[in-house]
Structure formats: structure tokens, C-alpha cells
Backbone bond lengths (Angstrom), bond angles and torsions (degrees), N, CA, C in turn:
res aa  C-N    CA-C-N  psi(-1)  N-CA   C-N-CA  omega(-1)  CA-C   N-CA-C  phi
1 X - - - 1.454 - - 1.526 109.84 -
2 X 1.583 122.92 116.87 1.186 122.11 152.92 1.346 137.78 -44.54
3 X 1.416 137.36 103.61 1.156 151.56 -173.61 1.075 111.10 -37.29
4 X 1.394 143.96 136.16 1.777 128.37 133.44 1.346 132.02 -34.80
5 X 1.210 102.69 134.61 2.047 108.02 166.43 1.523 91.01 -84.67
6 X 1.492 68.80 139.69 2.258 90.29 166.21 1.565 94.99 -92.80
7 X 1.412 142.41 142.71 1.189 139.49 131.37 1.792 110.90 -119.62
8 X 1.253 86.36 118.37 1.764 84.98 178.21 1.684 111.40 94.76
9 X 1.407 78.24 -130.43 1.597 102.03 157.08 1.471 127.06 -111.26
10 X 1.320 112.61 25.18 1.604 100.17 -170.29 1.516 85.42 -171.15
11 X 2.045 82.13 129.22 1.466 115.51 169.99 1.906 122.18 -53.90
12 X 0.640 126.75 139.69 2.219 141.23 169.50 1.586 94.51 -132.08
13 X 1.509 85.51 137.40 1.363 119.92 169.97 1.488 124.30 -106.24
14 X 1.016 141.21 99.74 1.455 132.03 170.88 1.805 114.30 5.62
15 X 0.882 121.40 114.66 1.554 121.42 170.04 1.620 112.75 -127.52
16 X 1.111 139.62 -52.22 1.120 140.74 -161.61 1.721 112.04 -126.87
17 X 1.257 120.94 124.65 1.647 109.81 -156.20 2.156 94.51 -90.77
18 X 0.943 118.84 164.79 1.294 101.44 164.00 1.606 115.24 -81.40
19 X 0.941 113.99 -18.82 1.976 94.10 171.66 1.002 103.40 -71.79
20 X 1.523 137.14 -24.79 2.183 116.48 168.90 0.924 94.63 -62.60
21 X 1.765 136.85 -52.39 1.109 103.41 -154.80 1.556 117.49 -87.78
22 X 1.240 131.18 -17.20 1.224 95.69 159.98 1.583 126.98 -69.87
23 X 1.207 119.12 -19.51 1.511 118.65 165.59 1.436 111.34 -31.62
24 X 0.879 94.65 -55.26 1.543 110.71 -173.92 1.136 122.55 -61.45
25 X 1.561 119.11 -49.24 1.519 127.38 156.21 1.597 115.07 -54.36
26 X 0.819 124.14 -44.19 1.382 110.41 165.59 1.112 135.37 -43.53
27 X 1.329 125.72 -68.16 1.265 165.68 133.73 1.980 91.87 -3.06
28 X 1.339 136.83 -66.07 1.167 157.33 -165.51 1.499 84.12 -67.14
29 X 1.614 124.63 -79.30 1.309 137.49 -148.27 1.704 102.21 -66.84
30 X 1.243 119.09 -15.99 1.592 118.27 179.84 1.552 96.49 -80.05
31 X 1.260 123.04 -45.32 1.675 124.99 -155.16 1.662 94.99 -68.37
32 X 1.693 112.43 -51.04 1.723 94.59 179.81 1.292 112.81 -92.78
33 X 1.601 129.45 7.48 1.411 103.99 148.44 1.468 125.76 -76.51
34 X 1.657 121.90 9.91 1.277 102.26 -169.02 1.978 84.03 -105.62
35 X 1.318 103.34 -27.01 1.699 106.43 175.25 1.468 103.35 -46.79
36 X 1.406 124.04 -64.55 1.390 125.16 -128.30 1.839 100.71 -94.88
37 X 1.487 113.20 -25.85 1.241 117.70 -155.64 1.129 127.46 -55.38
38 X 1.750 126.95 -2.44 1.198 126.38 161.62 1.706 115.15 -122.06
39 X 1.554 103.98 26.74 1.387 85.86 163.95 1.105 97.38 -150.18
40 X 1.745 110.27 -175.65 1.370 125.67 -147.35 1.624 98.52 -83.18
41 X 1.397 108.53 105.59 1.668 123.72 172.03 1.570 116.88 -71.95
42 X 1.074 122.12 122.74 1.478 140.12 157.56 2.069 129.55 -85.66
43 X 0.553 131.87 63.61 1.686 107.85 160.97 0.987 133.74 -18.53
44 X 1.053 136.60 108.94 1.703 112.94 149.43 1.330 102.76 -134.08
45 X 1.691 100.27 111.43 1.279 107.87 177.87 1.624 125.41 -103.89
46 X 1.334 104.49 134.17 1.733 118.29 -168.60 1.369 115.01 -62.43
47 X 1.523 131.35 105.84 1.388 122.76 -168.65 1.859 106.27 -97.92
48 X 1.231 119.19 144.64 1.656 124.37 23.99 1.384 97.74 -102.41
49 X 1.558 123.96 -45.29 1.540 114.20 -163.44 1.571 125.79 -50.50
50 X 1.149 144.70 -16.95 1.142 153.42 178.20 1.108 119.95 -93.36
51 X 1.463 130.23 -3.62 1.333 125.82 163.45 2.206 126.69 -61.67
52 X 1.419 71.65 -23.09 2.144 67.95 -172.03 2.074 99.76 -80.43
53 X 1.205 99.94 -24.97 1.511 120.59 -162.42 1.306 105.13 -76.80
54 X 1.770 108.46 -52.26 1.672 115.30 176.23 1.526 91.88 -72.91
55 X 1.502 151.25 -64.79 1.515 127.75 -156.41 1.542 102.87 -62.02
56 X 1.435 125.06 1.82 1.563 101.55 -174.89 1.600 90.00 -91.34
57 X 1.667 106.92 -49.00 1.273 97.65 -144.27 1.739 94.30 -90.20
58 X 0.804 146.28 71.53 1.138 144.82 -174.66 1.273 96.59 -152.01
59 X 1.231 121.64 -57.35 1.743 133.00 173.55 1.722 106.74 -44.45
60 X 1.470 97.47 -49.20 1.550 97.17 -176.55 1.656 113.22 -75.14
61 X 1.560 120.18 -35.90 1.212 102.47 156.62 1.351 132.62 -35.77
62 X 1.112 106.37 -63.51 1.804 127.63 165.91 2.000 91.30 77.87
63 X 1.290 125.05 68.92 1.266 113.37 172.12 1.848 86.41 -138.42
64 X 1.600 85.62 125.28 1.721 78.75 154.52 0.993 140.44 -52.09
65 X 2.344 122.72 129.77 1.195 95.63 -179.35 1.820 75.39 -152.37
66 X 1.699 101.85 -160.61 1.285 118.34 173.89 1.994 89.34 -112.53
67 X 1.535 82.86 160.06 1.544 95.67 -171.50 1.507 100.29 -141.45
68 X 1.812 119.71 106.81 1.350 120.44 165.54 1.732 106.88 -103.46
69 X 1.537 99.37 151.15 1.638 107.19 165.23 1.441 114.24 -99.94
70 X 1.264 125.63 176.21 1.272 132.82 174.24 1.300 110.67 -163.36
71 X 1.340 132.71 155.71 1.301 134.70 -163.28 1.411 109.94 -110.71
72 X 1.110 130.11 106.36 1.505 118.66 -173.03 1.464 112.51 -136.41
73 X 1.173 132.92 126.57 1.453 143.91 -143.76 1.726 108.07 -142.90
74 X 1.437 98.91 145.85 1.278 107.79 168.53 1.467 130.44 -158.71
75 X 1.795 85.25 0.11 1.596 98.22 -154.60 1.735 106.10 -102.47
76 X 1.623 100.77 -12.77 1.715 127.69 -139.68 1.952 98.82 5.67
77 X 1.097 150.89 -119.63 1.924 145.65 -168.91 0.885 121.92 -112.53
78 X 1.866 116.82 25.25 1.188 123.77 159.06 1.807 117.97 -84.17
79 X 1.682 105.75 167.69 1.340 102.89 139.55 1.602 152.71 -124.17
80 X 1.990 85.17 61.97 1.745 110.57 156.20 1.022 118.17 -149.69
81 X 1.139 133.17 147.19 1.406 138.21 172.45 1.834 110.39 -35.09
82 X 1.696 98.91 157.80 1.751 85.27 -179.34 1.365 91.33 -99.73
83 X 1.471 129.65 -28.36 1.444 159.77 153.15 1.717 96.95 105.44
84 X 1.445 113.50 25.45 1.596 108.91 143.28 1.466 109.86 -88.27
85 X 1.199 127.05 148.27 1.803 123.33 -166.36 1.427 78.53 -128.42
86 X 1.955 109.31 129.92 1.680 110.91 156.93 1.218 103.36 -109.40
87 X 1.393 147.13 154.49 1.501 165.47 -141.11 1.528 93.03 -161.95
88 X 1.294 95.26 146.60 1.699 112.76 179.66 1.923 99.75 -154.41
89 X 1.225 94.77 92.60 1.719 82.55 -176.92 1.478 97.67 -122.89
90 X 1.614 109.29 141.06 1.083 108.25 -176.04 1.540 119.32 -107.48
91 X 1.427 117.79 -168.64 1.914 103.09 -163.65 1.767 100.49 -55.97
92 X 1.195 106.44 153.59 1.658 107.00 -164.06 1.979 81.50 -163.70
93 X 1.414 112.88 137.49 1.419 129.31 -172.23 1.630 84.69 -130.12
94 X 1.598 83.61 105.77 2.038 101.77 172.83 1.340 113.45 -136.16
95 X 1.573 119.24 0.51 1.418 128.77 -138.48 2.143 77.89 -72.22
96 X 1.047 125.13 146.96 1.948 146.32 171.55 1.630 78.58 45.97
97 X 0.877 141.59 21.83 1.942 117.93 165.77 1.731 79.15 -103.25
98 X 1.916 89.48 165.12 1.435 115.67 -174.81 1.568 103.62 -105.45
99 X 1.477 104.19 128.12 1.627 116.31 -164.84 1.480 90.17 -112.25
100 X 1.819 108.13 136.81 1.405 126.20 163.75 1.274 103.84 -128.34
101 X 1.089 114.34 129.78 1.319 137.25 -179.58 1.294 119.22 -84.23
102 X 1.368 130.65 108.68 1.221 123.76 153.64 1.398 151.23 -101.51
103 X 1.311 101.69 121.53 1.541 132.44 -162.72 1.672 107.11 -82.80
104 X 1.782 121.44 143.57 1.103 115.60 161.55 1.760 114.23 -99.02
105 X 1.380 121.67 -20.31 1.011 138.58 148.93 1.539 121.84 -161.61
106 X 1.526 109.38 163.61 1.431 118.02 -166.03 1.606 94.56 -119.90
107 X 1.275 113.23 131.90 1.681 122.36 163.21 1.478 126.69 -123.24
108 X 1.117 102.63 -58.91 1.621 113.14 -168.05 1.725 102.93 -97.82
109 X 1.615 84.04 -27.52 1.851 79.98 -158.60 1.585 146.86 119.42
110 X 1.606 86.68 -60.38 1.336 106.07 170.10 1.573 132.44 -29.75
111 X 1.735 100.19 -57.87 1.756 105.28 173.94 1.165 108.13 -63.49
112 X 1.532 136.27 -23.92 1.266 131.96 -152.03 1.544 95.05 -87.44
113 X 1.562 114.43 -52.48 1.895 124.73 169.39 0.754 98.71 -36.48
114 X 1.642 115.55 -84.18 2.090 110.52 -175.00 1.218 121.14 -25.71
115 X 1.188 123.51 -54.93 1.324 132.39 -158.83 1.848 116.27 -68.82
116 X 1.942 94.64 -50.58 1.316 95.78 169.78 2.181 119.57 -64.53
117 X 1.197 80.01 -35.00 1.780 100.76 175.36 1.626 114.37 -47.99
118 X 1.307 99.54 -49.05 1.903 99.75 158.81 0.856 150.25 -71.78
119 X 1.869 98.61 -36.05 1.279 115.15 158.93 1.705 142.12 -53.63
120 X 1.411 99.69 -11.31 1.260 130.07 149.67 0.945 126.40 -14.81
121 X 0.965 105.82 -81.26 2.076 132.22 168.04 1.094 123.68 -26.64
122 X 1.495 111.45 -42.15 1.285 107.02 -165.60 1.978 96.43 -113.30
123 X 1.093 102.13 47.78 1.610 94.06 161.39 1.627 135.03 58.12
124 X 1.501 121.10 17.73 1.071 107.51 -146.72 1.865 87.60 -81.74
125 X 1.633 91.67 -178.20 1.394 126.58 170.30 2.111 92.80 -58.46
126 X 1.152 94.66 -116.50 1.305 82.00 171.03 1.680 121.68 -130.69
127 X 1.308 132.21 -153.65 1.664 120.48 -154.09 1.480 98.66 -134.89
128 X 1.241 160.08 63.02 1.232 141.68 165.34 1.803 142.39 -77.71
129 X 0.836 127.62 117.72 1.607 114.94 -173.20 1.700 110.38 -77.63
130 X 1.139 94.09 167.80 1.541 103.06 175.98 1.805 108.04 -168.45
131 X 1.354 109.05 110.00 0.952 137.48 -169.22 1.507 141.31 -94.19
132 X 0.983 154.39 96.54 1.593 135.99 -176.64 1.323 116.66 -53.62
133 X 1.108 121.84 -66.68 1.547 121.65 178.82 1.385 97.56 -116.17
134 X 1.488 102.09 149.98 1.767 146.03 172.57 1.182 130.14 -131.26
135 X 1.550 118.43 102.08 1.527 117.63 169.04 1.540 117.38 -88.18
136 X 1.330 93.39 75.85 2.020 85.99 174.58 1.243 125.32 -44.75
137 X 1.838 128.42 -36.88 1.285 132.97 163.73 1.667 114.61 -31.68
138 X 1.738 112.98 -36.33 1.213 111.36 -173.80 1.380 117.56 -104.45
139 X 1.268 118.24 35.49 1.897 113.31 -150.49 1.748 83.55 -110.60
140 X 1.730 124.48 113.99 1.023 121.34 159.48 1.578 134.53 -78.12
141 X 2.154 88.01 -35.03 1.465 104.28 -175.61 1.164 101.48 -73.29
142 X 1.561 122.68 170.47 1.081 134.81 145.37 1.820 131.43 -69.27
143 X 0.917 95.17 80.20 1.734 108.10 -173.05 1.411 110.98 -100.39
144 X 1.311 114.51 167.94 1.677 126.20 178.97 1.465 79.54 -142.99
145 X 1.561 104.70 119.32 1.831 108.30 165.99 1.554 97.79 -128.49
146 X 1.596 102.65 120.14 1.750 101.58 -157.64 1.549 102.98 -101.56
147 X 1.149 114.57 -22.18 1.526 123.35 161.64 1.321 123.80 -79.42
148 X 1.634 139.02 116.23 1.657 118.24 178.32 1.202 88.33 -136.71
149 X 1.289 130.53 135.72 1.426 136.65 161.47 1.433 115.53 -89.83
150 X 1.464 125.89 0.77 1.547 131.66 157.93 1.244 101.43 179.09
151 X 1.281 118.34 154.08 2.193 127.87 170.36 1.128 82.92 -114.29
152 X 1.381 122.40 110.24 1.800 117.22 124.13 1.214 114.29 -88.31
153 X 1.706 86.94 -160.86 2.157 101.68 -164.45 1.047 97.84 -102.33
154 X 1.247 110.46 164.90 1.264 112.42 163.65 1.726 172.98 -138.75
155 X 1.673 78.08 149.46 1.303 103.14 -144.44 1.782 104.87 -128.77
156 X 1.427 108.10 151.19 1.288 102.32 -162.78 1.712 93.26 -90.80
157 X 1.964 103.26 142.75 1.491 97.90 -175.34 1.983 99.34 -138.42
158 X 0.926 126.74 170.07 0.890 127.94 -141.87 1.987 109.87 -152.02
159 X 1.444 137.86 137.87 1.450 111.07 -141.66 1.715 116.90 95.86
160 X 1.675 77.17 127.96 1.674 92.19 177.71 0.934 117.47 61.19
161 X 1.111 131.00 53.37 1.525 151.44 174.95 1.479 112.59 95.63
162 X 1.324 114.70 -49.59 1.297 128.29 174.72 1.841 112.45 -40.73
163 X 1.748 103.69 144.61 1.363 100.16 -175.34 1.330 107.22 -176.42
164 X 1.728 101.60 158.14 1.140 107.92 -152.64 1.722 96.32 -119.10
165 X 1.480 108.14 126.15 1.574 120.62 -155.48 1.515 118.22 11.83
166 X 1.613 103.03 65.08 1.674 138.04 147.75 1.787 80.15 76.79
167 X 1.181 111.50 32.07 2.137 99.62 157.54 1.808 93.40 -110.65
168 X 1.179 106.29 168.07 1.332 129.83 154.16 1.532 127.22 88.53
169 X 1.184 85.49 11.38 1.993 109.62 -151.45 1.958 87.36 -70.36
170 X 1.728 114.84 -48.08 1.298 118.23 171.29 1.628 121.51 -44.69
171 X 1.129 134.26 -17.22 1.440 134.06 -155.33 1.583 87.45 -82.50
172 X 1.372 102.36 147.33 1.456 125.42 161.69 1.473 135.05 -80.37
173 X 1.085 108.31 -20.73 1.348 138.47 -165.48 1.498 105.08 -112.97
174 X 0.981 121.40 174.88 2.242 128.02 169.52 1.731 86.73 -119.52
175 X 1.169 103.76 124.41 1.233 147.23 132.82 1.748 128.58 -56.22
176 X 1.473 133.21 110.50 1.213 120.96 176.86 1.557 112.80 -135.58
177 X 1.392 110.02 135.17 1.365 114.12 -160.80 1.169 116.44 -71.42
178 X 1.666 112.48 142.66 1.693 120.60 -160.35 1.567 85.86 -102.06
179 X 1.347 108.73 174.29 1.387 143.84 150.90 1.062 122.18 -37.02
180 X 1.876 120.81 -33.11 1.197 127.10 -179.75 1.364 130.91 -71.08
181 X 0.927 130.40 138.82 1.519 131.89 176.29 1.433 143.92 -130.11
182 X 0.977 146.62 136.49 1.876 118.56 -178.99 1.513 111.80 -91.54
């Protein structure tokens, strides 16, 4: 039996090995390279959790593009949403190019609305997300997330950028929080 990681105060259990998940990224990164391959591709990737997730799967796309970040928050070092979302996006040229969004996971929704909701403004071609993990159990907004690289339940998990009050973001693997506690 594989042990628990301690981070913090609270035990994770092995959940997701990294060969699914890149399975999975693959598998994800073929479907919008066959979408995107003749038109003008955008990034905009959601910082911090989506950075290990967007350099994989972006590489595996392998289509030239431009790549902006933006800071979008909801969680600030808890583990639940506060479900006020702050956005920090900086000058970004999308006006008729096609913007995909990258997500490290989707729950409630909310940041993902905001985000497309602003994105507004600036005219794009069109707006799509694409995500690693999805808790539909938790989706309040009304979203369309057309990319998912897995739906779990939900449950708070931890890995692959993802992290639990700014630990764990290094793990290779998903992590999901046990029962245990100190």
C-alpha cells in the first residue's frame, strides 16, 4: 500500500498516476489539433495552476501560436472557493483570432464566466476552454468546457500544478485528500 503525503496539515492519497495523465493529454491534445489547425490559435493560460498542464499540452499540440497568462483566483489558501473570482489580464491582441483557454481545473464555473465575460471586449474569433480536470457536480455557471482531459467528483485533489495553499503544485501524479488530519 502506497503511503499518504502530508502537505501542511492534511493527508493525499495517490489518485491519478502520471502515465493516465499523460494518456489523457494526448488523447485531449490530438482532438484540438485537428480543431485548431487552420486557424489563428491563441492561449490564454490561467495562472498559477495551469502552467505545468498548458507547457505539456501545448507542446503536444505543436501548432504555432501566441501564448498570454492571466491571473484568475477564487480559491486565495483555502480548500473552497470564496466564489468572488479576481482576473488580472494583461494587454493581450485576440480581436477575430480564436482564443482557448487554459484551465487546470473547472468546478463551479464562475472564473471561467468572468473570464469569458471580459473577454468579450476585445472581439475575439471565438472563446473555448480546455481543461484537465472537471467537477460537473460543482458547475454553478453556465459554461460549455469543450475540452476535458478527465471529470472527477468532487473532491479536492492536488498535483500537476494544482495545490493546496501554494504546496504541491510539483507532484507528478494527482493527489486526493483523505480523511486524515493532524
Amino acid at each position: 500500500m502506497i503511503e499518504p503525503i502530508h502537505i501542511k496539515d492534511k493527508y493525499f492519497e495517490k489518485y491519478i498516476s502520471e502515465s493516465e495523465i499523460y494518456s489523457l493529454l494526448v488523447e485531449m491534445a490530438s482532438k484540438i489539433k485537428s480543431d485548431y489547425q487552420s486557424k489563428d490559435i491563441v492561449y490564454l493560460v490561467v495562472l498559477k495552476g495551469a502552467f505545468i498542464f498548458a507547457s505539456d499540452i501545448i507542446r503536444e499540440i505543436g501548432i504555432e501560436s501566441e501564448v498570454f497568462f492571466i491571473n484568475a483566483s477564487s480559491y486565495k489558501s483555502g480548500l473552497i472557493s470564496s466564489g468572488n473570482v479576481e482576473l488580472q489580464i494583461g494587454p493581450i491582441n485576440v480581436e477575430r483570432r480564436d482564443i482557448l483557454i487554459i484551465e487546470d481545473i473547472v468546478d463551479s464555473g464562475r472564473t471561467m464566466s468572468a473570464l469569458i465575460k471580459d473577454l468579450e471586449k476585445y472581439k475575439p474569433n471565438s472563446v473555448e476552454i480546455a481543461t484537465f480536470f472537471s467537477k460537473p457536480e460543482e458547475r454553478v455557471a453556465d459554461i460549455r468546457v469543450k475540452y476535458i482531459g478527465i471529470e472527477i467528483p468532487s473532491k479536492f485533489v492536488i498535483g500537476y500544478g494544482l495545490d493546496y495553499a501554494e504546496q504541491g503544485r510539483y507532484l507528478k501524479d494527482i493527489y486526493v485528500l483523505t480523511n486524515h488530519s493532524i
